[in-house]
C-alpha positions as CSV (number, residue, x, y, z in Angstrom):
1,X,160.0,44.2,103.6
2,X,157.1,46.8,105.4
3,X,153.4,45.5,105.2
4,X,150.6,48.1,105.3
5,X,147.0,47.8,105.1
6,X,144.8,49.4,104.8
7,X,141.9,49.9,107.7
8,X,138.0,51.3,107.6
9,X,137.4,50.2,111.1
10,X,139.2,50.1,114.2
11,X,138.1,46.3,114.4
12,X,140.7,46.0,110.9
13,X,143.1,47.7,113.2
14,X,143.2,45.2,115.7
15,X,143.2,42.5,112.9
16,X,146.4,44.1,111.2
17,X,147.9,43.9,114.5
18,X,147.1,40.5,114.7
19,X,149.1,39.4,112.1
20,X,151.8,41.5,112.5
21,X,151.3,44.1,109.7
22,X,154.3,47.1,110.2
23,X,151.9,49.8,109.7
24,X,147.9,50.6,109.2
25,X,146.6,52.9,106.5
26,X,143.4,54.5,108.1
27,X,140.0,55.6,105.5
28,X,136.8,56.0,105.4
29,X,133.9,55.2,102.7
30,X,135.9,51.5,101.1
31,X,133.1,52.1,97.9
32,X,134.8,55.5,97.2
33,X,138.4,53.9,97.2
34,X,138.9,55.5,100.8
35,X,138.5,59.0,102.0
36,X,139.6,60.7,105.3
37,X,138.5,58.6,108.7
38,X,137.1,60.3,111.5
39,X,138.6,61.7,115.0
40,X,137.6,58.7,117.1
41,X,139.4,55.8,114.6
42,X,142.3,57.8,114.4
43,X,142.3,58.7,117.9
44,X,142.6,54.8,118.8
45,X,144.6,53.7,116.6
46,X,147.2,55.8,117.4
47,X,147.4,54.9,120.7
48,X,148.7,51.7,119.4
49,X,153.0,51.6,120.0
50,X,153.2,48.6,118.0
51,X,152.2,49.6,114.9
52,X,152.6,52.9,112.9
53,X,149.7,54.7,111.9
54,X,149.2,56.5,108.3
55,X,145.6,58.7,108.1
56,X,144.3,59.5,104.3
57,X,143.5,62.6,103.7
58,X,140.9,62.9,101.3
59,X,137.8,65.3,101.1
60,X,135.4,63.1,98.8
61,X,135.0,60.1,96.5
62,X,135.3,60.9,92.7
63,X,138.1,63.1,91.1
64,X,141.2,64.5,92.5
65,X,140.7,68.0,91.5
66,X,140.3,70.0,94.5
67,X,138.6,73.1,95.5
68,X,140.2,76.4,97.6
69,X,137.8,74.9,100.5
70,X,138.6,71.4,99.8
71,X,142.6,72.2,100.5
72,X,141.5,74.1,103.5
73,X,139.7,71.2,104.6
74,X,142.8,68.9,103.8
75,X,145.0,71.1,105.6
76,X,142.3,71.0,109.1
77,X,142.7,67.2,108.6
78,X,146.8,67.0,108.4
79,X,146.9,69.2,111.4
80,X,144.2,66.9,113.6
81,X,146.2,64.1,112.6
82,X,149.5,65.4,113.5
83,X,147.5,66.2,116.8
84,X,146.3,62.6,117.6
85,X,150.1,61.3,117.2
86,X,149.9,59.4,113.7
87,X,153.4,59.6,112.0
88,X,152.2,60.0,108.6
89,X,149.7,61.2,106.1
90,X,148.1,60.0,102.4
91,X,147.1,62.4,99.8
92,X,147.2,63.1,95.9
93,X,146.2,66.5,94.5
94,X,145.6,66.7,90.3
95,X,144.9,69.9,88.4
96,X,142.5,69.8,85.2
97,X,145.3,68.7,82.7
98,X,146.0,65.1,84.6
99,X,149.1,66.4,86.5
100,X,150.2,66.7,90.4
101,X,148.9,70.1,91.0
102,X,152.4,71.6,92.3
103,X,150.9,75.0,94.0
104,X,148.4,72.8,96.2
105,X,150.5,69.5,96.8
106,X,153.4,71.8,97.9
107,X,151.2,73.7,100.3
108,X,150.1,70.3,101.9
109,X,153.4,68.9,102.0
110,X,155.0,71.7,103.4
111,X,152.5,71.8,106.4
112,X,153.2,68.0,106.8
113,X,156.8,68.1,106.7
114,X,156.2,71.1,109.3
115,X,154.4,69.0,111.8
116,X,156.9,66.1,111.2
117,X,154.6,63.6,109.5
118,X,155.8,61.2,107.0
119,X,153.8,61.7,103.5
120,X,152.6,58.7,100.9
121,X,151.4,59.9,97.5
122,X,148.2,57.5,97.1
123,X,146.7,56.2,93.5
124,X,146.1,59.3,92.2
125,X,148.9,58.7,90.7
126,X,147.6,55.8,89.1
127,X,145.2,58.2,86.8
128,X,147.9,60.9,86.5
129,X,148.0,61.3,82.4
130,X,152.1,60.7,82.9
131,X,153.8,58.6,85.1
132,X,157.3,59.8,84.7
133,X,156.6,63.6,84.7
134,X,154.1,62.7,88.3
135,X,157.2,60.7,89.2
136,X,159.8,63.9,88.8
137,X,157.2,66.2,91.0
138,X,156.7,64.1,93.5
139,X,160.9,63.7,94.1
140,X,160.7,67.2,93.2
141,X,157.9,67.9,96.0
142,X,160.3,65.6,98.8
143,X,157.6,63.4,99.2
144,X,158.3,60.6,101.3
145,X,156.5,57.7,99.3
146,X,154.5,56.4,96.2
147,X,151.6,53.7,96.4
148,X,151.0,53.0,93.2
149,X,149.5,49.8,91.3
150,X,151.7,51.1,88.2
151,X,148.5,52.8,86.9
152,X,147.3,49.3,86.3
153,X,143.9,47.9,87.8
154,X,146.1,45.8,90.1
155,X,150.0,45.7,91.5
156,X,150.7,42.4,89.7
157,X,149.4,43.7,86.5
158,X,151.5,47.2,86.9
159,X,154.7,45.5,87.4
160,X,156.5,46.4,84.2
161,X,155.5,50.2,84.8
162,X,156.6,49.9,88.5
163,X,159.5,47.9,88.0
164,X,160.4,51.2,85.4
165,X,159.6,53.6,88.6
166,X,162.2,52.1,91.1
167,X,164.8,52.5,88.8
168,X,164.0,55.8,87.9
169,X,163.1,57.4,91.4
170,X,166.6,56.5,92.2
171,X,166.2,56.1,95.7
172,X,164.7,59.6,96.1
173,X,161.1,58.2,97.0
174,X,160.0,54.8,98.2
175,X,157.8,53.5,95.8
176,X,155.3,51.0,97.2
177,X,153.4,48.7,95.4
178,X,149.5,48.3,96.2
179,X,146.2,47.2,94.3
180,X,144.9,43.7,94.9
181,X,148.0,42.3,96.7
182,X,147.0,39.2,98.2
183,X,148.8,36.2,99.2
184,X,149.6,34.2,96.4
185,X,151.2,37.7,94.9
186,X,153.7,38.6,97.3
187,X,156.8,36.1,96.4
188,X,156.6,38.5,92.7
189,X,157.2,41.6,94.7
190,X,160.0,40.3,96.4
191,X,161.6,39.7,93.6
192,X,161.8,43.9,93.0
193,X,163.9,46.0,94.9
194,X,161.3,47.7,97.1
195,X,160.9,48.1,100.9
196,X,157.1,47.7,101.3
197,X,153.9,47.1,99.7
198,X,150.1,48.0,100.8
199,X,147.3,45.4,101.1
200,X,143.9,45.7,101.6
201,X,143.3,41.8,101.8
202,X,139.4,41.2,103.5
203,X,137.2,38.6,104.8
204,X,133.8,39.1,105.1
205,X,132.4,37.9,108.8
206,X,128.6,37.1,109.7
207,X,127.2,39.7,112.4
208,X,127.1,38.7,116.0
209,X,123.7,40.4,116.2
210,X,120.9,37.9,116.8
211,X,117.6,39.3,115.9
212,X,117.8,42.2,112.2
213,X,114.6,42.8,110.7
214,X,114.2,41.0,107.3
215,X,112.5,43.6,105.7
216,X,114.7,46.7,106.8
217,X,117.9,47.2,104.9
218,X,120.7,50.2,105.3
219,X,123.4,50.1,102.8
220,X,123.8,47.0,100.9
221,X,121.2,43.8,101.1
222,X,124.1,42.1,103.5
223,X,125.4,45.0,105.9
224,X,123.2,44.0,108.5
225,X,124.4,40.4,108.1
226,X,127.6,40.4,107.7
227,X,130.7,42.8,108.2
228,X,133.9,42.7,105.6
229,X,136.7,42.9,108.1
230,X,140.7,42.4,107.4
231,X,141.6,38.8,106.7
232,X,144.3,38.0,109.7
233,X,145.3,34.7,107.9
234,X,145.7,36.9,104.5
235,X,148.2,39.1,106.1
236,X,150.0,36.9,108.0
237,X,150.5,35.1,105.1
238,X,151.8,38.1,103.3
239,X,154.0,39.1,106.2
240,X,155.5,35.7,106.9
241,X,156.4,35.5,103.0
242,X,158.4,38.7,103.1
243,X,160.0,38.0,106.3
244,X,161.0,34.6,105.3
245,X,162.8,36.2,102.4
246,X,164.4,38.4,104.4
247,X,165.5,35.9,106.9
248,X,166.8,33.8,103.7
């Protein structure tokens, strides 16, 4: 079984590789679930041969009801990706109604399939208004994969509805379970027949900076103090249960 996880900083990167992870998921903006990363992080972590490299693609926080110049913007993001080498992309269009927008999700596949990317439906699926229907246009669509937590707030809690997913996809689309997967959860995903699962498993690290002044904050009270960084140990964890099953 495939570990991913999720990155926001090049220093997660490094992390994931670390504990073996099989492949990084690259955002920006954690408090807005994740949103596109920038050239220079996806840039370097592409570079990396030991590790495959998935870029979000993702105007803005909020909704995932797009605008003519938010899809424009998408599509200037899949093609700077392709650019930089990553070998796949993560996006998730809805229209007004709660279902995959088909004109606008088969314009961005259709450029991603053309540059040879790979393509994960994210967690817009997870407030799709029906799973089975989102299911059918995704196959429909020839999208690659589905991270889902089965529309649950996390994995473990969306089994049922994922467990109903994998039987139903058929085979035609990988569907990957994600949403609060840490450690102690990973023997109860083994146990379905999927390939991988997405983690976003963090540690929070004090700064290396000696002198901050006490009375100037950016962001949060503790940015300045401290940096919430992926948890090697978590990972590896995660990764040495699956393997072990596999080994078994």
């Amino acid at each position: 079984m495939l570990v991913e996880v999720v990155c926001y900083t090049i220093e997660d990167v490094f992390r994931a590789r670390k504990a073996r992870a099989h492949r990084v998921e690259l955002c920006a903006d954690p408090g807005a679930g994740g949103t596109t990363p920038n050239y220079g992080f996806i840039k370097q972590s592409a570079k990396f041969d030991d590790i495959d490299t998935m870029v979000m693609i993702r105007p803005r926080g909020g909704d995932f009801l797009y605008n003519g110049q938010e899809i424009l913007q998408m599509e200037d993001d899949i093609r700077l990706a392709a650019q930089l080498g990553v070998q796949g992309v993560v996006f998730g269009v809805l229209d007004e109604t709660g279902s995959f927008d088909r004109p606008a999700m088969s314009r961005l596949v259709r450029l991603a399939k053309g540059l040879q990317l790979e393509i994960t439906c994210h967690r817009a699926f997870d407030v799709a208004r029906d799973p089975h229907e989102s299911l059918q246009i995704l196959i429909e669509l020839g999208v690659d994969r589905l991270l889902t937590s089965g529309q649950q707030k996390t994995a473990v809690e969306g089994i049922p509805l994922i467990r109903e997913l994998i039987k139903r996809a058929e085979g035609r689309i990988s569907i990957m379970p994600g949403g609060g997967i840490r450690p102690e959860h990973a023997g109860e995903f083994l146990k379905l027949d999927v390939a991988e699962i997405h983690t976003g498993s963090k540690t929070k690290v004090p700064s290396r900076m000696k002198y901050a002044p006490s009375d100037v904050k950016m962001g949060s009270d503790d940015t300045q103090e401290y940096h919430w960084f992926v948890d090697v140990e978590a990972i590896k964890s995660i990764v040495e249960t699956v393997r072990g099953e596999r080994l078994c």
